[in-house]
N, C-alpha and C positions, 0 to 999 in steps of 0.2 A: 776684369770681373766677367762669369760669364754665364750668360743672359737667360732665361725659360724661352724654347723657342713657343712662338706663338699659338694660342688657339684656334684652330681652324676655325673660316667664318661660319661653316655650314654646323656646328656645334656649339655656338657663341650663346645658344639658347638653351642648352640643356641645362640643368640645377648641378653646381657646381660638387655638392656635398654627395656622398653615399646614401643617403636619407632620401635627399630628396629629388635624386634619380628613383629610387624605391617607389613615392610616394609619384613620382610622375610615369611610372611606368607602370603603375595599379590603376592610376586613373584614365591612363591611353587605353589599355586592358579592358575596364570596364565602357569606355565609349565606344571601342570597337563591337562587344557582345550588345550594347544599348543597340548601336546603328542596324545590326545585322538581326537581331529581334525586330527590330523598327520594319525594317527592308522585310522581313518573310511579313510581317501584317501586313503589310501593305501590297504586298501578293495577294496575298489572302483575299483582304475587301476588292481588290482591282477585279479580280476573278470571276469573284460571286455578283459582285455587281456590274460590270464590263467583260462576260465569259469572253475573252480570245476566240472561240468555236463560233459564235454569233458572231456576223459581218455586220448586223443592222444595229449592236449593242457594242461591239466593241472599239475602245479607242484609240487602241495600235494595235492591230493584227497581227502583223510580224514582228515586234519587237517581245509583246506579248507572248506570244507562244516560243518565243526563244527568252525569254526569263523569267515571267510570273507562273506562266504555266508551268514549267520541270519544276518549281518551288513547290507549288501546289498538287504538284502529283509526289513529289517528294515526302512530303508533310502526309500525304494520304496514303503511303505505300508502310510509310512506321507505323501509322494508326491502325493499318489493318492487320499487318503483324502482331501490335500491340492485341488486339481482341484476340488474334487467334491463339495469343498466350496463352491468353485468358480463358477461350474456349477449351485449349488443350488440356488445363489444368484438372478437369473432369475425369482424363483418362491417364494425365501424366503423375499428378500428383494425390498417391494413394497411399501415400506414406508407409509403403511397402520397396523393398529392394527391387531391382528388376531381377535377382536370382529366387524371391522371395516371388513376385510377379510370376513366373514363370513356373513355380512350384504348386500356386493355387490356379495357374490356366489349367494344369493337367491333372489336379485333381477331380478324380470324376465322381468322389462322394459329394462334392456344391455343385448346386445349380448351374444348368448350362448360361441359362438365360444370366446369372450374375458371372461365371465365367469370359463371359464373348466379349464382354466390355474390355478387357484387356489384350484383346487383340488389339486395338489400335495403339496403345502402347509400344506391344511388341515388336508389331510394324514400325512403330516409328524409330526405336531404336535399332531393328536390323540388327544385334550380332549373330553371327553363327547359333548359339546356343537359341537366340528368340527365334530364329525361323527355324529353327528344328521345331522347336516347343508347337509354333504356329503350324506348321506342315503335317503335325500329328493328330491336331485337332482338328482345324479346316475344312479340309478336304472329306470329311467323311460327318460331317455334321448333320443335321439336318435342315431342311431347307428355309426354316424360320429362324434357323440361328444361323446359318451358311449367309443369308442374305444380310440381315445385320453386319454379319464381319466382312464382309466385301465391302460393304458400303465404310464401315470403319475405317479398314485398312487403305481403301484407296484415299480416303480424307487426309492421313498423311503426307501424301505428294511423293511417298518411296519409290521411284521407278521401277525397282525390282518387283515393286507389287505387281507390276503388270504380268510377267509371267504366272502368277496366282490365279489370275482374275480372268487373261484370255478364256482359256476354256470356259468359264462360267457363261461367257457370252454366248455360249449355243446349250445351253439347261435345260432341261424339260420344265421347269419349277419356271413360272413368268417371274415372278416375284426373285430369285433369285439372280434371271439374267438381266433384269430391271437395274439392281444391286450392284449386280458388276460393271453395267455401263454408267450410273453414277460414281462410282467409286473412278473408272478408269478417264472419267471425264477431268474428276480431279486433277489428275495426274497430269494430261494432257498429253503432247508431242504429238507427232506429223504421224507416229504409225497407230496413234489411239484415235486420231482423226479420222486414218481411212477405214479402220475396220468400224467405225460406229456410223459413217457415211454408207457403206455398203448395208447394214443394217438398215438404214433409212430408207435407201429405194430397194430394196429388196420386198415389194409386194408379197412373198409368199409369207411373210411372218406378220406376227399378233400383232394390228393395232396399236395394241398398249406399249409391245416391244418399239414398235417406231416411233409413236408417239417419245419413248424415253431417249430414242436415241436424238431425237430433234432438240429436247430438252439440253441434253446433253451436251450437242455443239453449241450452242446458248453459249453453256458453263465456258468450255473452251473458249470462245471468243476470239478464234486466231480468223485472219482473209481467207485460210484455205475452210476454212469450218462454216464462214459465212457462205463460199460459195457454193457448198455442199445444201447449207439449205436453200440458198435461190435455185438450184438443179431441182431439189426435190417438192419445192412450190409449184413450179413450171409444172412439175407432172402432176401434183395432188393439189388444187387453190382451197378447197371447200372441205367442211366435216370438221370433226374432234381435230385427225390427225392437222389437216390444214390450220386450225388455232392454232395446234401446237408448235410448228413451224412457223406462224406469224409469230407467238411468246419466245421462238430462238429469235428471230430476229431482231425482235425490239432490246433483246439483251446489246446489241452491239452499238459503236458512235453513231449517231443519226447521220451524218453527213457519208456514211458509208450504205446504208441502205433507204435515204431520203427519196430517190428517185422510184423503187419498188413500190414501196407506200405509196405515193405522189401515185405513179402509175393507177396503181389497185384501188387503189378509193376513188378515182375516175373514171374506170372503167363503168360502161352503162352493163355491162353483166352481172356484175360482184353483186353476189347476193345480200341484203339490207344486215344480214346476223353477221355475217363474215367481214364488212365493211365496221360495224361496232367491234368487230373483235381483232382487226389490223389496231383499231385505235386506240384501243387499251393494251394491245399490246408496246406502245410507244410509252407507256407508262415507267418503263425499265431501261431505257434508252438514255441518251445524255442529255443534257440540259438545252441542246440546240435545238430538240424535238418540242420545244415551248410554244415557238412563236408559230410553228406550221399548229399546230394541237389549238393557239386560241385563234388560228383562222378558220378552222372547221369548228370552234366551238359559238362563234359568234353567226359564222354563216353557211354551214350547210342545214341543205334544206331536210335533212332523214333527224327527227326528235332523237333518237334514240343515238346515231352519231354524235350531235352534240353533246348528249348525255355523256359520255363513254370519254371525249376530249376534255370536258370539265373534269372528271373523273380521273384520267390521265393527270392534267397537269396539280391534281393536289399532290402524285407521286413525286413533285419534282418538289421536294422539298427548300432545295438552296435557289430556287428561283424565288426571290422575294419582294419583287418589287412591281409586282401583278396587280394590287390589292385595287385602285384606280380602273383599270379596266375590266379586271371582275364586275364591279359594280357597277358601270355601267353596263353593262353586257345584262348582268339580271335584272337591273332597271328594263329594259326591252324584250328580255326574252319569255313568248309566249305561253311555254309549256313549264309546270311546278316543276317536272321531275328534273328538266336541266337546270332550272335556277338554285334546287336542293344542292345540284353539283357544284355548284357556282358560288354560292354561303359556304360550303366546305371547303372548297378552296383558296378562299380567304382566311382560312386559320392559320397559315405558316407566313401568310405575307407582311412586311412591316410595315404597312399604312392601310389601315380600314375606316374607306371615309365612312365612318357611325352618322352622320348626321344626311347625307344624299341616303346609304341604305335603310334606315329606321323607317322610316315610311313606307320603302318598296315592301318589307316585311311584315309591314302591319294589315299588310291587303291581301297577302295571303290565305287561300281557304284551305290548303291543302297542308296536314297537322305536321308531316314530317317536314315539308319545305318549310315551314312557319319556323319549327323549333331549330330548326337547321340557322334559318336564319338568325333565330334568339343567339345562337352559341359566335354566329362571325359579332354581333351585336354589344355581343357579354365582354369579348376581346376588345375591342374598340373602346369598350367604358374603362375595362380595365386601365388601360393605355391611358385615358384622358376624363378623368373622374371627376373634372370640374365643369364638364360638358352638360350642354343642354340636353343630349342624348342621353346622360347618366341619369340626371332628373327624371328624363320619360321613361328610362328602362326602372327604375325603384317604385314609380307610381302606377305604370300600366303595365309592364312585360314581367315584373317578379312576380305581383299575385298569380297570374295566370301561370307559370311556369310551376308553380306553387299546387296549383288543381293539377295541371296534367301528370306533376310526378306524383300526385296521391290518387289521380281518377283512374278507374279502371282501361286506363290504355298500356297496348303493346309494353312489354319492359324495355324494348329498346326507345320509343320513344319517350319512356321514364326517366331512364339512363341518361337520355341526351338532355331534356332538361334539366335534371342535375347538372349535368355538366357544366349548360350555360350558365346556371347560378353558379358557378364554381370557376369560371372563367371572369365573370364579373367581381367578384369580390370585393362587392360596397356591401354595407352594413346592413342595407336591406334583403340583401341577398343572402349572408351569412344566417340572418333570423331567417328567413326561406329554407335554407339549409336546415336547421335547427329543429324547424318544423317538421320537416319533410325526416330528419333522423328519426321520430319519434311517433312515424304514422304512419308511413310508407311499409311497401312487401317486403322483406330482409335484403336481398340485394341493393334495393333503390337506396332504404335506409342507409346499408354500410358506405354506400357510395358520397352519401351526403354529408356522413358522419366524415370522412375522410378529408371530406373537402373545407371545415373548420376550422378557421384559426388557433390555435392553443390560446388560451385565456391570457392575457398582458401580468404579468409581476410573477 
């Protein structure tokens, strides 16, 4: 008789039937996409919460930035795709043909100004036919539509655009050769770097032209673009243009131009304006520029620095775990206008201790730090509506927010207490709301009206 040879051991566990090999290989299937969803969160919160970039925050440096980080830059590189769809969709989808597109670019019975909009189209698809169509208009337009489609066309990221757009870079029309060095900033590469760095230290041209081309390498953001603007610092520290090359700077990783900063803000020369405006420009910087921002926000001694480093770190939105030292920090610090920075800054963070700040806020004399504070206050209650802080904001901080958005103050300081009734969203807050729709200047009102729950059933 003769025998089934045996099942191997290493299979002795699979489901013997067709079925429920099926029914075990769906469920393998789905635990691998459960794990690997699991595994990118968990990048994700490790990141935001433990940045890899931060030595003092994070909890394996190199292990980090060899797998949570490319996760997270991965995850952020579709997301910005994803927008730029989205944004593209303005000029992509016209529900027009691109033969049909390129019928109404050259008709010169419509509006220039509604014509130019399909330059970036055109650019973006590049066939032979769209850059005819482009090359017929373009170049001969005039300078308030010339400048719009440079700037369009270079939004694309066509390289071929750049033969278009060279020559604009020496225009008599500012505005147009403005136009072309954003657009070719776009674009980027090694030779859109040098010719807009040459621009940069080329003293004999307009301000404004330097100014954009400083803007420019920002955009870029490659080492050789960085170094263009530390050459061009070194010769100009001070002025419009000097901002403007401190705001290139703060575009790129902190830990790449940390040491400039550092330097420049220590420096016993730097002038008190250009020292607040290195520090705001770290506002566009990466998330590692946090912890240097709450060192000068806690302790340097220029108001106005501080101001500017409070200011700074509400740009860092994904930093969120500040909310504790904020508050002390305002608890101590002497001057309204920095503490005003300081309340604001606590609105993205996920812990606002309401019951240490509630008090620092109620000693306030000065009306925008006060309401500034009502709004970090309003969030806090939100958060924890069974709080004693909640009690005190319904009994003492709603009425009054209540008069300032009806008394004749500022609209902006109207606005913002709305807001805070509108952050807080307890019931005495809504009747606040309610009231304030049906008394207030029309803006204040819509703003309030907006903030209303829809009625229950």
């Amino acid at each position: 008789m003769k025998k089934n040879p045996p099942t191997p051991r290493h299979a002795s566990w699979l489901p013997r039937t067709v079925r429920g090999r099926a029914i075990f290989g769906a469920v393998l299937v789905v635990t691998v996409l459960l794990a690997a969803v699991g595994f990118v969160g968990f990048s994700v919160w490790v990141e935001d919460r433990f940045p890899s970039g931060d030595p003092e925050r994070a909890l394996l440096p190199a292990a980090q930035r060899a797998v949570t980080k490319p996760i997270v830059n991965l995850i952020s590189h579709q997301i910005e795709r994803h927008l730029r769809g989205r944004a593209e969709a303005l000029y992509m989808a016209t529900g027009l043909t691109v033969e049909e597109t390129i019928a109404r670019f050259l008709d010169e019975r419509v509006d220039l100004a509604q014509r130019r909009l399909y330059a970036y189209r055109l650019a973006r698809v590049g066939s032979p036919e769209c850059v005819a169509a482009l090359l017929k208009v373009f170049p001969t337009a005039p300078p308030e539509h010339k400048a719009v489609m440079a700037q369009l066309i270079g939004s694309t990221g066509n390289p071929a655009a750049k033969e278009w757009l060279w020559p604009l870079l020496d225009d008599a029309n500012a505005h147009v050769a403005q136009a072309a060095i954003r657009g070719l900033s776009a674009i980027g590469g090694e030779d859109v770097t040098a010719r807009i760095t040459a621009i940069l230290l080329d003293s004999q041209r307009q301000d404004q032209i330097r100014i954009e081309a400083a803007l420019g390498l920002g955009t870029i953001g490659t080492p050789e673009a960085r170094d263009a603007l530390l050459e061009a610092f070194a010769q100009t520290g001070s002025g419009d243009l000097g901002t403007q090359i401190l705001n290139g700077l703060g575009q790129f990783e902190f830990a790449t131009v940390a040491a400039t900063f550092e330097q420049y803000l220590a420096a016993p020369g730097t002038p008190r304006a250009m020292r607040a405006a290195a520090v705001e420009a770290l506002a566009g910087s990466s998330a590692e520029a946090v912890p240097f921002l709450l060192g000068l926000a806690k302790g340097d001694g220029d108001t106005d620095v501080r101001a500017s480093a409070a200011w700074a770190i509400s740009g860092h939105g994904t930093v969120r775990d500040l909310g504790p030292a904020l508050a002390d920090m305002a608890e101590y610090e002497p001057a309204a206008d920095v503490r005003r920075r300081l309340y604001e800054a606590l609105l993205p963070q996920e812990e606002i201790p309401t019951e240490r700040l509630l008090p620092r806020v109620q000693t306030e004399r000065d009306i925008a730090a006060r309401v500034a504070g009502f709004n970090a206050v309003g969030l806090g209650v939100q958060r924890q509506p069974e709080s004693a802080a909640a009690a005190a904001f319904d009994q003492e901080i709603v009425p009054e927010l209540l008069r300032i958005a009806t008394a004749p103050n500022s609209l902006n300081i109207q606005m913002r207490a709305v807001f805070a009734l509108r952050r807080a969203q307890t019931e005495a807050a809504q009747a606040a709301l309610a009231a304030i729709a049906n008394s207030a200047r029309p803006q204040v009102a819509a703003a309030a009206r907006n903030g209303l729950r829809p009625p229950k059933g």
